[in-house]
N, C-alpha and C positions, 0 to 999 in steps of 0.2 A: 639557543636561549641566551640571552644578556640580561643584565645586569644593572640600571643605570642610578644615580641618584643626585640629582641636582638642583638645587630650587631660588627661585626670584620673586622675590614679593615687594609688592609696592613701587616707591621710587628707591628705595635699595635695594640692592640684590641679596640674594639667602645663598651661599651655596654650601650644600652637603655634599661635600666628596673630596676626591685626590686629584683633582683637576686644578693646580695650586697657578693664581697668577704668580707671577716671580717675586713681587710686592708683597705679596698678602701674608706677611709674617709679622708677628707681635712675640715680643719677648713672655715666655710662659704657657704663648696658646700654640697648640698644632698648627701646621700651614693648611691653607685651605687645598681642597684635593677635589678627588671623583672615589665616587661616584659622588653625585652632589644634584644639590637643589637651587637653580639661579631664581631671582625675580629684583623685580623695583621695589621700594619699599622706603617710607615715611617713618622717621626715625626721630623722639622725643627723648631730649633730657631735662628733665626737674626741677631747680632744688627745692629743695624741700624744707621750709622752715627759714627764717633771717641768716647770712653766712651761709647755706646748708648746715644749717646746725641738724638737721635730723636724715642728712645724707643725700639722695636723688634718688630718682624714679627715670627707669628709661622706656619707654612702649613704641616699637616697631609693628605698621601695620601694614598689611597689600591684602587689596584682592583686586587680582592682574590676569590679563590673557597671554602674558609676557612669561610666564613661567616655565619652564623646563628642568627634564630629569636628566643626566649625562652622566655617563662612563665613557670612558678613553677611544671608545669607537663609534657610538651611537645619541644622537639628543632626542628626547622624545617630548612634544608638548603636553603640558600640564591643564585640563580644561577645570573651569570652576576653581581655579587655584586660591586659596586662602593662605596668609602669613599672619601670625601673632607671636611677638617675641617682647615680653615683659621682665624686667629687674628689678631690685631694689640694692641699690649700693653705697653701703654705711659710709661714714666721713675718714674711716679709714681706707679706701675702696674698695672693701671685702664687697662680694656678692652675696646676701642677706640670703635673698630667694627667687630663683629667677628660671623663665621655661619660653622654651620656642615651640609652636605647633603649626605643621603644616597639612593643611587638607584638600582635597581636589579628586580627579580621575586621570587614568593616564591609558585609555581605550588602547593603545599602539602596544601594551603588553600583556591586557586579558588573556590572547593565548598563553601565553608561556607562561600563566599562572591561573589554569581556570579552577582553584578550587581557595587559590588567595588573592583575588581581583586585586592591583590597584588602585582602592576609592575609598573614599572617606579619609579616616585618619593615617597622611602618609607616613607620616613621621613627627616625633615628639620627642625632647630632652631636655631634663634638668641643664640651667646658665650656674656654673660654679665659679670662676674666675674670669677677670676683667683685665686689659691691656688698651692704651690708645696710644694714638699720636694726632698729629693734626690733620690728616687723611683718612685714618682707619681707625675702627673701634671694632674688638672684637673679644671674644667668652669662649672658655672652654665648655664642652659638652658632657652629659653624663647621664646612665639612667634612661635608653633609650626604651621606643615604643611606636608603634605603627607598623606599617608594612615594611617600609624602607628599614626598620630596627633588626638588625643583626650582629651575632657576638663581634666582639672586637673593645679595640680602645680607646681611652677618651676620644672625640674631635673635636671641631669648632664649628663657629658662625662668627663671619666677619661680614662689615658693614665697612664698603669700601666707596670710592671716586662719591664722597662725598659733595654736594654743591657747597658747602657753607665749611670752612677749616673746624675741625672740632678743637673748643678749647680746653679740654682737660676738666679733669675733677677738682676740685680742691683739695686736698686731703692734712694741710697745715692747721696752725694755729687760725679760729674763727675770726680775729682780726685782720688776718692773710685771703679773707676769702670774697675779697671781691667779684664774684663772679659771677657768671649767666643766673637768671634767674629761670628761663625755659631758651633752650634750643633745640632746633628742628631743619632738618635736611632732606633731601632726598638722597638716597644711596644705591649703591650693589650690594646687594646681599648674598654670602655665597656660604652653605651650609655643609658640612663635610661628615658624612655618614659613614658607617662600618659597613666590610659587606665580606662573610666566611671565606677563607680561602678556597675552600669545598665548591664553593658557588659561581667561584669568577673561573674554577677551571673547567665546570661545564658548561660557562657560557661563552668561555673562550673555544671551544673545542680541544682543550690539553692545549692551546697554542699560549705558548709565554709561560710555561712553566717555571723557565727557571728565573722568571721575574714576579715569581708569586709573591706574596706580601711585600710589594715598593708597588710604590705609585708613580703615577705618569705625571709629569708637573706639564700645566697647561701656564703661557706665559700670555700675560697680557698685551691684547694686540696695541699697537704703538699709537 
């Protein structure tokens, strides 16, 4: 039995897991990992009001035949895969209130769950914190839910190999805020999910024990 969680929506990618490219690090947020959720995915910022006087709105969307689940040994595709990933983030860049929801079926692991199927709602979590750069934008995780939801601690989603450089938030004086009024890209999305220690050793066969809780960093191909 394995284990995997990986997801891609839209023209960005989603991924949930420890399957971490080498890049995908933002000051504050987890790195991205496995098991995880890749996809494309369509990725909107806001502002919201003259200046962003009343902060931005971010809405990421996919629904993609490109999606996949992955742990450090297996990728499984994601059929009927849905991404929604919504924010609101004040002129301070706090994250106000913000949730990622990924839905679909993932038939390749019915077995080895026939009485918790794979489908429907795979995974769901609260967005609490925010980090960019001119490449990556990405939120910490929290509050999970779905199939893919298991104990563990915070992760992330990042929104990477952006088409269009992202240009920041404003977060200065309203005179300072010359800035986008809507932007929009397509992305990687790469969503990084908890998955029990208990879980990965029987999906491992006891194999990797003594690399229980570390992740496998997956490194972006060149």
């Amino acid at each position: 039995m394995s284990i995997p969680i990986k997801t891609m929506v839209g023209a960005a990618a989603l991924c949930l897991t420890s399957s971490v490219y080498a890049a995908t690090v933002l000051p504050g947020i987890p790195p991205a990992g496995e098991p995880s959720f890749e996809n494309s995915a369509n990725v909107y910022f806001v502002a919201l009001g003259p200046h962003a006087i009343f902060g931005y709105q971010m809405v990421a969307t996919g629904a993609v035949d490109d999606m996949t689940f992955n742990n450090s040994a297996s990728e499984y595709d994601v059929e009927h895969g849905r991404f929604l990933a919504t924010a609101h983030i004040n002129r301070q860049g706090e994250v106000t209130r913000g949730q990622v929801v990924i839905t679909g079926a993932i038939p390749e692991l019915y077995d080895d769950y026939p009485t918790d199927k794979p489908r429907g709602l795979l995974f769901s979590a609260d967005l609490d914190n925010v980090a960019w750069d001119g490449e990556t934008v990405g939120f910490t995780t929290s509050d999970f839910n779905g199939w893919a939801a298991q104990f563990g601690t915070d992760e992330s989603l990042y929104f990477t190999d952006l088409s269009t450089p992202f240009p920041g938030l404003c977060t200065g004086p309203r005179s300072s805020c010359a800035t986008f009024y809507v932007w929009n890209a397509n992305a990687h999305a790469v969503t990084t999910v908890p998955v029990p220690a208990a879980v990965w050793l029987l999906g491992s066969g006891l194999v990797g024990l003594m690399s229980l809780g570390h992740r496998s960093v997956k490194k972006t191909a060149a």
